[in-house]
Every structure is written in C-alpha cells, then in structure tokens.
N, C-alpha and C positions, 0 to 999 in steps of 0.2 A: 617783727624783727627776727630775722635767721641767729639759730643758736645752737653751737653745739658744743655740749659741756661734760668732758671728758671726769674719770675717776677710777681710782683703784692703785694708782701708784704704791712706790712704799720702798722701802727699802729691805733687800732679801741675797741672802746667801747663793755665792754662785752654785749652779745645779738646782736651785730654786724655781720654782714659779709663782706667776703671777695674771690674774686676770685684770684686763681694763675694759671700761664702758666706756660708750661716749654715747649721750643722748641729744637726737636732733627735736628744733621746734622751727618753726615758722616757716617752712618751707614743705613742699608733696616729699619727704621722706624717703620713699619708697621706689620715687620714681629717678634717684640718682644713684649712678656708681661714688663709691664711697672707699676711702681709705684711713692707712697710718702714715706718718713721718716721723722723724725722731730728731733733736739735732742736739749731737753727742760732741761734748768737749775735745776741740778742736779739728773737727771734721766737718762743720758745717752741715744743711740741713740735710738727711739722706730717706727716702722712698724706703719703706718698711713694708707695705701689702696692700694693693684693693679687691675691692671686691664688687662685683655686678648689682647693678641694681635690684632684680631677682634673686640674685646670689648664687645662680646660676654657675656663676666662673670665680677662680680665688687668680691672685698669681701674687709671689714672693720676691724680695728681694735673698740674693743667694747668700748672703749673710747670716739671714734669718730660716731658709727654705730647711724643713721636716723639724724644728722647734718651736715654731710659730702657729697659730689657725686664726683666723678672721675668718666670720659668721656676723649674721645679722638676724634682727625681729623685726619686722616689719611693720608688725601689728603694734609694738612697744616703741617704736622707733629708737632701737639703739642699735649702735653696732658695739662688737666683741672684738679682741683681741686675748686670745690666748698665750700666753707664753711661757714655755717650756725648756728645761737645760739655761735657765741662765746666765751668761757670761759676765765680765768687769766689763766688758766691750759693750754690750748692751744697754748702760750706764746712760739714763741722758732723759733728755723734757720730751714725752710723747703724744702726738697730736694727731685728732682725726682731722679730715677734710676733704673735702673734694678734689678731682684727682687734677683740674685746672689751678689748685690753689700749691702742688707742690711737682708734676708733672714735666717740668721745664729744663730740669733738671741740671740747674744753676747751681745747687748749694743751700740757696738760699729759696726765701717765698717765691712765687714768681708773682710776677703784675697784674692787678686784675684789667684785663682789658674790654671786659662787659661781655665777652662775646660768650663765655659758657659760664657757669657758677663759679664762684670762686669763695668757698669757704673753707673757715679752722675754728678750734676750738683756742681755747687759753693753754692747755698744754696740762698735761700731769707729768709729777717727778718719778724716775724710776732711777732706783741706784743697786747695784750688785755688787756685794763684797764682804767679805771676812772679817 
C-alpha cells in the first residue's frame, strides 16, 4: 500500500519557520519526482515546489520562491520542506505528492487517470499568525 505521511505542522508567528516531513512507503521512493501543495482558505488547491527524483533540479512556485527549500533522503525516504519568512498567506493544509496528483493545475486534486503515479499524503496544518 503507497503512503505518504506528512508532519511537522504547527502553528508559528509570521517571520517564523517551519520545517515539514513527509515520509513515503510502498512504492521505489527514489525513483519519483516528488512535491508540495497547499490549499489555503479560499484559494483552492495551489502547486508549492517539486523536486527531481535525484534532486538533482528544485523549482518554486513565485509565491513561495527564496523563503521556501525542498530537499530530499533518499536513503530515509522523506522529503523536506523548509520554510522560511512566514506569512498569514502561507496559512493552510500542506501536502506532499506526486506531481500527477496536483500538476493539472485545476485548483483542485487532479484525476487519477492510471497513466503516471498519482499520490498524496493526508495533509498537515500549517497556520501563521499573531
């Protein structure tokens, strides 16, 4: 059974950070590019960063670009999410997954139509505020 089960949430002061895990099982790990999503009160679901399977390559959404880092172990099968400069915008349920499972860039999940992986976690809460 594929799993991946995100942690680290929390609630933190804007200019704050915060680090999240997510750790994968049942699937070659290693051998998928991998990301974030988030989906933030009243915005729907919105593309946060992935990252290569090697890890070779990052890329950001511009929201988040030079506050954010995404990294991975390969050996521990987790990936990271670093976050840096906290905002109230930043506010919302963060979720790893494969980059078919939010890529579509609907808003929302996209479908799984069998034809590339389509994974996510259950989500962690992340809240910024005063």
């Amino acid at each position: 059974e594929v799993q991946l089960v995100e942690s680290g949430g929390g609630t933190v002061q804007p200019g704050g950070s915060l680090r999240l895990s997510c750790v994968g099982s049942g699937f070659t790990f290693r051998s998928y590019d991998l990301g974030w999503a988030r989906q933030t009160p009243g915005k729907g679901l919105e593309w946060v960063s992935t990252i290569a399977s090697s890890g070779t390559w990052t890329r950001y959404a511009d929201s988040v670009k030079g506050r954010f880092t995404v990294s991975r172990d390969n050996i521990e099968n987790t990936l990271y999410l670093q976050m840096n400069s906290l905002k109230t915008e930043d506010t919302g349920v963060y979720y790893c997954a494969t980059p078919a499972a939010y890529d579509c860039n609907s808003g929302s999940w996209c479908p799984d139509r069998s034809i590339r992986p389509n994974y996510r976690g259950q989500g962690t809460q992340v809240t910024v505020s005063s």
